[in-house]
N, C-alpha and C positions, 0 to 999 in steps of 0.2 A: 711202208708205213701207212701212205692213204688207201689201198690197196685191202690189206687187212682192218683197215679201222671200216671201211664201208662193209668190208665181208661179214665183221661181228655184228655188226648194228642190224642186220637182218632188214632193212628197210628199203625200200624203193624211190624214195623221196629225201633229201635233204634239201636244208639250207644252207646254202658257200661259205656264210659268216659263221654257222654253226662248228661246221667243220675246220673250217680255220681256227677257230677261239679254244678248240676241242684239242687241235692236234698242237696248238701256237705256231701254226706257220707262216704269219706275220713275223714274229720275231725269228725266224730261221730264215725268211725272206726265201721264201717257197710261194711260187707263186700255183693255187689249187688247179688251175682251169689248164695248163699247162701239164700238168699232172695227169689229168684225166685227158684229156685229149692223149697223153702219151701211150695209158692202159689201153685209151678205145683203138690206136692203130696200134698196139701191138696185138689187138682180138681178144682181150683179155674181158672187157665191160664193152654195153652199150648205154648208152643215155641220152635223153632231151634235157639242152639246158633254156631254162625260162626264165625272164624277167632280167632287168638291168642294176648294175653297181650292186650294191648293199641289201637287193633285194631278191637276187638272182637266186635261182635253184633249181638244181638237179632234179629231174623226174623220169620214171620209168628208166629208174638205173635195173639193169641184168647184167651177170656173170653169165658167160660165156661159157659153154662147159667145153672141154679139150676135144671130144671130137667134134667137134663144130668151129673148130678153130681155121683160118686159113692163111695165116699168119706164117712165114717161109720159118722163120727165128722161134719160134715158140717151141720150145721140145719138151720132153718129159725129162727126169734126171735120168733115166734108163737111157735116152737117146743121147742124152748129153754125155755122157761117159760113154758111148761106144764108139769104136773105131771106124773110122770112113773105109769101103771099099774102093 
């Protein structure tokens, strides 16, 4: 969900609160920073997060494109569906 919401926005830059208020994960008790931190070690994004509490944000967010991934777990569906020798 925050994964695709950052992908559509085309942006490099958010605000935490923004995206929080966007996605309601306040009320899902989702915590964002958690989230991404999860993406960035699965190789999926990188980012600098900046500023404190309620003022904090995201900068110089990148998608990671698949071959530049180094991530052991990250496959393609083609990988994930084939059989181990």
């Amino acid at each position: 969900m925050v994964y695709e919401y950052l992908k559509r926005s085309g942006q490099s830059s958010h605000k935490v609160e923004d995206i929080n208020n966007d996605l309601q994960l306040k009320t899902l008790n989702i915590r964002l920073m958690s989230v991404l931190t999860g993406l960035s070690q699965q190789g999926l994004i990188s980012f600098i997060c900046e500023g404190k509490r309620g003022d904090r944000r995201i900068e110089e967010l990148q998608f990671i494109p698949y071959v530049q991934r180094t991530h052991p777990e990250v496959l393609t569906f083609q990988e994930w569906i084939s059989p181990v020798d």
